[in-house]
VORO-48905 format. One line per field, with one value per residue (C-alpha): residue in one letter; x, y, z. Coordinates in pm, 1 decimal, always signed. Example, Ala and Ser with C-alpha at 12.3 -4.5 7.8 and 13.67 -1.06 7.14 Angstrom:
<atoms>
rest = A / S
X = +1230.0 / +1367.0
Y = -450.0 / -106.0
Z = +780.0 / +714.0
</atoms>
This chain:
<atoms>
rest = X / X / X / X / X / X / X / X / X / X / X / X / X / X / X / X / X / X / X / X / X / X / X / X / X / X / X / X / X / X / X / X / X / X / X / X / X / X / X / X / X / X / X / X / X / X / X / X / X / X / X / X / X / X / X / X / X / X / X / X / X / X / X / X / X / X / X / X / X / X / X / X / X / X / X / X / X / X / X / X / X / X / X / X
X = -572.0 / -451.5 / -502.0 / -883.5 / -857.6 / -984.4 / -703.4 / -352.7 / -257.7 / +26.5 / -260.3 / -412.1 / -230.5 / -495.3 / -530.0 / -135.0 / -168.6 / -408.7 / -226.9 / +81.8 / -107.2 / -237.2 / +67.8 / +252.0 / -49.4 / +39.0 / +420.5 / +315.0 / +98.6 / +421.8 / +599.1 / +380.3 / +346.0 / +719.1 / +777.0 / +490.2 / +667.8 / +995.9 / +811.0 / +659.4 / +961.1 / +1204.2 / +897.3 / +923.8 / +1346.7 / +1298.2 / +1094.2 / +1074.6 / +989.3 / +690.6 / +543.8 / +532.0 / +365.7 / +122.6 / +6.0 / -72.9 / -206.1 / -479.5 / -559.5 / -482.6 / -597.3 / -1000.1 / -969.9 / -883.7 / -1143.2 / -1416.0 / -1270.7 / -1237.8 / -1610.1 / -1740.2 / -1606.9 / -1717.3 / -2076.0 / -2063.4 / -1938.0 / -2237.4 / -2510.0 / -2366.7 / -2400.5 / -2738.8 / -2860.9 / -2756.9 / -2887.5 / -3225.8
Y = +3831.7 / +4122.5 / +4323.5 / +4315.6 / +4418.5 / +4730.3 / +4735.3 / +4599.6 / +4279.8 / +4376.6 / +4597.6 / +4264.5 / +3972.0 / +3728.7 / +3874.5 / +3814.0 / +3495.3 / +3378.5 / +3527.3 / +3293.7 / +3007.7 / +3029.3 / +3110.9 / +2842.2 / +2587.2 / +2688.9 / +2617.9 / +2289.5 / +2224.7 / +2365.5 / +2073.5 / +1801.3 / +1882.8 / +1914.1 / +1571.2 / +1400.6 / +1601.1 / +1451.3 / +1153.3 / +1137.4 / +1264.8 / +951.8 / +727.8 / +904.0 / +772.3 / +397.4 / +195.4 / -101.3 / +124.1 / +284.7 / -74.9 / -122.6 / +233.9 / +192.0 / -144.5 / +0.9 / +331.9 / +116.8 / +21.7 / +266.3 / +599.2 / +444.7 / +378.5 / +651.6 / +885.4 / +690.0 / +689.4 / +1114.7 / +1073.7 / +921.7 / +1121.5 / +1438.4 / +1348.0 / +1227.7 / +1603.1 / +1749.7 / +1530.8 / +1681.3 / +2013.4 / +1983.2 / +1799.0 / +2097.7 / +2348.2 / +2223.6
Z = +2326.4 / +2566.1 / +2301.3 / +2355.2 / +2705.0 / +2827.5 / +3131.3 / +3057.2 / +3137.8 / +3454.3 / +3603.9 / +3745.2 / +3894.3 / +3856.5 / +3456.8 / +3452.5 / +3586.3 / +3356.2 / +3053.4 / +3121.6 / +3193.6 / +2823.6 / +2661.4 / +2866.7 / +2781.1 / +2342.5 / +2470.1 / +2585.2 / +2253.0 / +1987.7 / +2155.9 / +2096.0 / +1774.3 / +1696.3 / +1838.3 / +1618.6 / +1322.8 / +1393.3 / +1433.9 / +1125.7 / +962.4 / +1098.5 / +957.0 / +632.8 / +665.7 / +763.8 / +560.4 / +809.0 / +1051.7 / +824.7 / +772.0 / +1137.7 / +1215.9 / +918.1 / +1073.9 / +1405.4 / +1296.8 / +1072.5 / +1408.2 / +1671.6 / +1456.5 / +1424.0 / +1793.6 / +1917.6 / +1677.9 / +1857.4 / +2193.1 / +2124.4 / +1975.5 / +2279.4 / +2510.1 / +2305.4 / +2288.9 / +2715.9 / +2749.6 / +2512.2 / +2674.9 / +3052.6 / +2922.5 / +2802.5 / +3069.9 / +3290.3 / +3098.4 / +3041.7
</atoms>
């Protein structure tokens, strides 16, 4: 992304500032997704344990893609209602 900039990034301290904030925020993301890997990867070990997470993902996974959906179309009907 600094790479599209017309002034480099340590010209600016607000620019700087917001450059770290975004690669901080991708740190944060890498690490979630490492832990769901191991995650999925101890599942993949224990076959009790995959039963159990099978029977509440069945559940939990639905729930949460229309808890996500709902809150996505709340956040599409703001916006339009602002800009029109």
């Amino acid at each position: 992304m600094d790479r599209l900039l017309a002034v480099e990034p340590w010209s600016q301290r607000r620019l700087t500032t917001l450059l770290a904030a975004g690669a901080l925020l991708l740190n944060v993301v890498l690490v979630a997704v490492g832990v769901v890997a191991a995650a999925a990867l101890v599942v993949r070990r224990l076959p009790a344990l995959a039963r159990t997470a099978r029977l509440i993902g069945k559940v939990a996974v639905p729930v949460a893609l229309v808890v996500l959906a709902v809150k996505a179309g709340i956040d599409i009907w703001r916006d339009a209602a602002e800009i029109l």
